[in-house]
Wavefront OBJ file of the C-alpha trace (Angstrom):
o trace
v 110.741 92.514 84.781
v 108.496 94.084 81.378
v 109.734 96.952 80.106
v 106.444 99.046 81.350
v 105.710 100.597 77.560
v 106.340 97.481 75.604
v 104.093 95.652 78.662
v 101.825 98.420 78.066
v 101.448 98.139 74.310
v 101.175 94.314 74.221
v 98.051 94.442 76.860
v 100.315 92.243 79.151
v 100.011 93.299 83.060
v 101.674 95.448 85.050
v 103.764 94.463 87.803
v 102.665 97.097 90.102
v 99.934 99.817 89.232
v 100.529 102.834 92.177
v 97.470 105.116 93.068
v 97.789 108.147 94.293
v 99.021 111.578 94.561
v 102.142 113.464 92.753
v 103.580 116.669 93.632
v 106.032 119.172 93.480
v 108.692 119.544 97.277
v 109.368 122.910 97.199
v 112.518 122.434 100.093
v 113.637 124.828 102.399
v 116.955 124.650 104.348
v 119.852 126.642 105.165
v 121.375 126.454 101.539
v 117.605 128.056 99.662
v 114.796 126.819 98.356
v 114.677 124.132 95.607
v 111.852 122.318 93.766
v 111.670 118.269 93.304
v 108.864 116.488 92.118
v 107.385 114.102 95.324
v 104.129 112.780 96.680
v 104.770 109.438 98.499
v 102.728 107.332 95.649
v 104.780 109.096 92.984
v 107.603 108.499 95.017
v 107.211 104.470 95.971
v 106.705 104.287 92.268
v 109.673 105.924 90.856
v 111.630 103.801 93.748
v 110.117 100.646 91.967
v 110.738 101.963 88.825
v 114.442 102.364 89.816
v 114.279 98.894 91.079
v 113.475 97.080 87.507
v 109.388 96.723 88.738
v 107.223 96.849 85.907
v 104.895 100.020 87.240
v 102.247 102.529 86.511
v 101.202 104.916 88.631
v 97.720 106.712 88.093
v 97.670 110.276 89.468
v 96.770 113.605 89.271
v 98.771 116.921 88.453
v 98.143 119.742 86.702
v 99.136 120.893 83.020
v 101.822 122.925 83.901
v 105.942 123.267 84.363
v 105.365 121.617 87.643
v 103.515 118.594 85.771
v 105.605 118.726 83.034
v 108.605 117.867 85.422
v 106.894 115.509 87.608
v 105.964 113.420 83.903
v 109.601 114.289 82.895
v 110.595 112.098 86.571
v 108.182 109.083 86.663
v 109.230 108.055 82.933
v 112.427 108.527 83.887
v 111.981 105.822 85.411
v 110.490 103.603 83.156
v 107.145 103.890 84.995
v 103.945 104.613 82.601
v 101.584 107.024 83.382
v 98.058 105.872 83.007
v 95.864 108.048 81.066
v 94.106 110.919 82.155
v 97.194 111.853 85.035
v 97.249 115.504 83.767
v 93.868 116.239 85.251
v 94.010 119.093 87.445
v 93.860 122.923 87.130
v 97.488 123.000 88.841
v 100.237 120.728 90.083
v 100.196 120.470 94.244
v 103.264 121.469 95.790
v 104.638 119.984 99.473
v 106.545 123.025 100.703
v 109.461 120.604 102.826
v 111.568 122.886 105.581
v 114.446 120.556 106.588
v 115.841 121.080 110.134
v 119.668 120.826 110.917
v 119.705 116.980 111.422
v 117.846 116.784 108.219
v 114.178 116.044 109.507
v 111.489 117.260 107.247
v 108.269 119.207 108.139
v 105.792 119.432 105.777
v 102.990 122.596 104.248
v 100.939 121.873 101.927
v 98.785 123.226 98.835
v 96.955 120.195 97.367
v 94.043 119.032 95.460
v 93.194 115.468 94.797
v 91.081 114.123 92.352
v 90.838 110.912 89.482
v 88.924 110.003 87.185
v 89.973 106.118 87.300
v 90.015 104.256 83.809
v 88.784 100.610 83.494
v 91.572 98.210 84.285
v 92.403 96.833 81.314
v 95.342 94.690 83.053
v 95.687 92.879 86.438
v 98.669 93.750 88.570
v 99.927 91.439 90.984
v 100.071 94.535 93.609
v 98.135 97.577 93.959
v 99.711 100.227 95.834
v 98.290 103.200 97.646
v 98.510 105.515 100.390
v 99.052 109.346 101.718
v 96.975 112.090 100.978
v 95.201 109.988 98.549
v 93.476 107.754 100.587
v 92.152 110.195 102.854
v 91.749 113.674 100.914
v 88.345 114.034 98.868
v 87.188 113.599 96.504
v 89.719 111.104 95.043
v 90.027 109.121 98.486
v 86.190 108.055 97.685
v 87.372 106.746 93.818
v 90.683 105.452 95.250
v 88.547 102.912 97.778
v 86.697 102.091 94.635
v 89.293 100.795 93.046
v 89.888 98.846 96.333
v 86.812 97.469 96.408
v 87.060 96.538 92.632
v 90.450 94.417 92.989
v 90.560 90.963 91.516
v 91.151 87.955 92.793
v 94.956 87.024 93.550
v 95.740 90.717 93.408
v 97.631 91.964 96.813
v 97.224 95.740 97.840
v 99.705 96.987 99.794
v 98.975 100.483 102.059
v 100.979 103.020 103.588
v 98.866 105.702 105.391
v 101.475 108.281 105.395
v 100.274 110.301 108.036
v 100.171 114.516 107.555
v 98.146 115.886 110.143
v 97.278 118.805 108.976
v 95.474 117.694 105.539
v 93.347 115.787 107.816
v 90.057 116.238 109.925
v 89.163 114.971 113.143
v 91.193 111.821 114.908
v 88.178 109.941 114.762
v 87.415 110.334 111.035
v 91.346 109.814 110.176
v 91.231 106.815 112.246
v 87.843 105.556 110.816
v 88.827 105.981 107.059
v 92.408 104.338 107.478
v 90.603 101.238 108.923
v 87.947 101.064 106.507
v 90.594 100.307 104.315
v 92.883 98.641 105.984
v 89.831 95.655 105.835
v 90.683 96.065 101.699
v 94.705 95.440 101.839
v 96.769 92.949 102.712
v 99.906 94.370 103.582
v 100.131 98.023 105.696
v 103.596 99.725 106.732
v 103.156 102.163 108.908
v 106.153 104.802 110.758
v 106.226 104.851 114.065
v 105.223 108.592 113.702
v 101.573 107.385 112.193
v 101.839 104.608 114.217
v 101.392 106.798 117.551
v 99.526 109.596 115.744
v 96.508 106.990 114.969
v 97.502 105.206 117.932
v 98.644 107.393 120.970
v 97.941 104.729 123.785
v 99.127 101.688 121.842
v 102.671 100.581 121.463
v 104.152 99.175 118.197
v 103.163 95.681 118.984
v 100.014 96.527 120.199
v 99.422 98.497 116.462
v 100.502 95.967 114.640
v 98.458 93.018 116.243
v 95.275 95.744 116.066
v 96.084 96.262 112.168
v 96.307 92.361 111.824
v 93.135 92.244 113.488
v 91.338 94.447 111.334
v 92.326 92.244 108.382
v 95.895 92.234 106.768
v 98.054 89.632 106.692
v 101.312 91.701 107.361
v 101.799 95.056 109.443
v 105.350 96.702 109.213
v 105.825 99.583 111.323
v 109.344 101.186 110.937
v 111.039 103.120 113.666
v 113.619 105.051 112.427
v 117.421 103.858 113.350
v 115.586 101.816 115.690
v 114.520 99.633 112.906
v 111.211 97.811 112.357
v 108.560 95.466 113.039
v 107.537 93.104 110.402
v 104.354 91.109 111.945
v 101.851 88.399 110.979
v 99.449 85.925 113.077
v 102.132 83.533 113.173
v 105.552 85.465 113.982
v 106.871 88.881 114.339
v 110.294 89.753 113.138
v 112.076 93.050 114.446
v 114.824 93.868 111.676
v 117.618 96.489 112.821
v 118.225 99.704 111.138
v 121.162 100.242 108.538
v 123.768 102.817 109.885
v 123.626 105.815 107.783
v 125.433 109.428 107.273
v 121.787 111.189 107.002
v 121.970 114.286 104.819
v 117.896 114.424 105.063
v 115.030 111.799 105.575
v 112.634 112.611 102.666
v 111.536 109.761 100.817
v 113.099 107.648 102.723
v 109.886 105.479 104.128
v 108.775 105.719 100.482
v 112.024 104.040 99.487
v 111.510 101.193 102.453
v 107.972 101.182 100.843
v 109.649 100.070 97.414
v 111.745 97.682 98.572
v 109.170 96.181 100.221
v 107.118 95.838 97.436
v 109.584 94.065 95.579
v 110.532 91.620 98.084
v 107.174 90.611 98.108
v 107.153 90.115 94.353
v 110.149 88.240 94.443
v 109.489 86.025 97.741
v 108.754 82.900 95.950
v 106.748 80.233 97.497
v 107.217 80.521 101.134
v 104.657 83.209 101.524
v 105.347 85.089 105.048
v 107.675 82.418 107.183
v 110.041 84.056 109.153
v 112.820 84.102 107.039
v 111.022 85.995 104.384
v 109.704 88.358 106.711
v 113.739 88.232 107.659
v 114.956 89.118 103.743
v 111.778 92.381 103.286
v 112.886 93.871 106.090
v 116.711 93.678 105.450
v 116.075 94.464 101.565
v 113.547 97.390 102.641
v 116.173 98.736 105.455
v 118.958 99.122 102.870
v 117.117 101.126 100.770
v 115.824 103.363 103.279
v 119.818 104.129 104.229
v 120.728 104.406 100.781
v 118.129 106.800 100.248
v 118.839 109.143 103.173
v 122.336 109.178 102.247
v 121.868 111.746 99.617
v 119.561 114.885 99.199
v 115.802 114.392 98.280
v 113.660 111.701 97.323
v 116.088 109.575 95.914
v 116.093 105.974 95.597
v 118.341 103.047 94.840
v 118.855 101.543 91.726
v 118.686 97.829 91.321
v 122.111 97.543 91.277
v 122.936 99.713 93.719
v 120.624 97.749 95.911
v 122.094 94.865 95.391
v 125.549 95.839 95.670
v 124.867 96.988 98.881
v 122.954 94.250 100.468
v 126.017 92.140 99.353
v 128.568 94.256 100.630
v 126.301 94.077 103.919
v 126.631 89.942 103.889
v 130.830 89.955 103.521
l 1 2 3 4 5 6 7 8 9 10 11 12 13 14 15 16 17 18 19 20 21 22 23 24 25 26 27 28 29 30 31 32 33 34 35 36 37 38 39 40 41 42 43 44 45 46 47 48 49 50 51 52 53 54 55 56 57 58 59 60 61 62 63 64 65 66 67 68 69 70 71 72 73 74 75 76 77 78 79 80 81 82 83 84 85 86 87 88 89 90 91 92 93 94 95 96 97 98 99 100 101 102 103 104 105 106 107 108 109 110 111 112 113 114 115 116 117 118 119 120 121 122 123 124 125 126 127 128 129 130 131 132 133 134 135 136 137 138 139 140 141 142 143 144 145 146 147 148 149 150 151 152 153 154 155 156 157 158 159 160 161 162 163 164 165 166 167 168 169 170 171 172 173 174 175 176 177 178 179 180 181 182 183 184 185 186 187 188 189 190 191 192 193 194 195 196 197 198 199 200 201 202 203 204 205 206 207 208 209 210 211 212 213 214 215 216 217 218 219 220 221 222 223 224 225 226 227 228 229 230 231 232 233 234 235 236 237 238 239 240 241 242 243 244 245 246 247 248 249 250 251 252 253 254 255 256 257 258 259 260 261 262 263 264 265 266 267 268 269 270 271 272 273 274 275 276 277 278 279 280 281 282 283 284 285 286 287 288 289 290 291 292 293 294 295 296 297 298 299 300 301 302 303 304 305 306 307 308 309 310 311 312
């Protein structure tokens, strides 16, 4: 992959441009309170950062410590920030309160808003999801974007589901479809599978989302594994056994991983064997990631030292 600033400079395009929000995780558990920067976008983008994906990630936080930190993270990284990121009056913050099995429930104090810059670069994926797609008044500029896409440019969408950021059932359900007609690819938990859902089983989501026009649904299920679906086959790919110490960022991770298998598929498109190889790739970085405290994904290496070790 480009190294993202040296891409940057030399007008070549990015990889991977993310859109959507970043924020601070102010987590609760037994042991205190700590403070980590998050938002799934910022998240899946850091993970493909970590990964060796030439990314950028356009977002909004404000011009304070928080923001300062959350900057500090994604170019840590090697993910560029688009221009105009530092935008609002104060960083969001996600507080996270972690049960004893490590589950995460989620508070939040969030604003969301872009001001989106003229593409001067084609990715070959757009990524989005969360808060962002469905929070205004950035959700509106997001679908822009969305609608703006060029030809041979795949978006990939993960809803994210929090409850309590959104309105009515109807509306959530109405918005998420609207755009699900502008993606290609949508990965869904079971959680927001059965939140948008209630009276439909995974299969039955997944053949609706195909209906509604993507060409691959992934619904994950915890350490019951997941569903990777098209038209033509469906592929159920079994968890990887992990020590969990918590779960955040671990669908973002999956989200990642996924992302980069599809950049790296080569020229079999979505046969059953590559659908096979993104849900393996995707699973082992979900289990890496819960291994260890926060929103913290694999490396490349460690990725691949792992999905080796899996193989022998």
């Amino acid at each position: 992959m480009h190294n993202p600033d040296a891409a940057s400079q030399a007008g070549q395009p990015l990889d991977v441009l993310v859109i959507g929000e970043a924020l601070t995780d102010i987590v609760t558990s037994h042991e205190g309170t700590t403070e980590h920067p998050g938002g799934s976008p910022a998240n899946v983008a850091y993970g493909l950062g970590r990964l060796g994906v030439n990314t950028g990630l356009l977002t909004a936080f404000g011009n304070d410590d928080r923001g300062a930190a959350i900057e500090k993270h994604i170019l840590s990284a090697g993910v560029s920030l688009l221009p105009g990121s530092p935008s609002l009056p104060r960083t969001s913050t996600a507080t996270v309160a972690l049960a004893p099995d490590g589950s995460a429930s989620y508070d939040f104090d969030i604003a969301w808003n872009i001001q989106p810059p003229v593409p001067a670069v084609v990715p070959e994926i757009v990524h989005t999801g969360s808060i962002a797609t469905f929070l205004a008044p950035g959700a509106d500029a997001v679908k822009s974007l969305l609608q703006q896409r060029r030809p041979g440019c795949t978006v990939t969408y993960d809803p994210n589901i929090r409850p309590a950021l959104l309105g009515s059932h109807a509306e959530a359900v109405s918005i998420f479809e609207d755009l699900v007609h502008l993606t290609n690819v949508v990965k869904l938990s079971d959680e927001d599978a059965h939140w948008l859902y209630p009276d439909q089983n995974s299969d039955q989501t997944a053949t609706h989302i195909l209906h509604l026009g993507a060409d691959l649904a992934v619904i994950t299920q915890g350490s019951s594994g997941s569903l990777l679906a098209t038209a033509a086959t469906r592929v159920k790919v079994p968890a990887v056994e992990s020590k969990v110490v918590d779960t955040i960022g671990a669908g973002d991770s999956y989200m990642s991983a996924l992302i980069l298998g599809l950049l790296t598929r080569g020229t079999d498109g979505l046969a059953p064997a590559v659908l096979e190889q993104l849900g393996r790739t995707a699973a082992m970085a979900a289990a890496i990631t819960v291994r260890r405290a926060g929103a913290n994904p694999p490396t490349a290496d460690e990725l691949r030292s792992q999905l080796q070790n899996q193989q022998t």
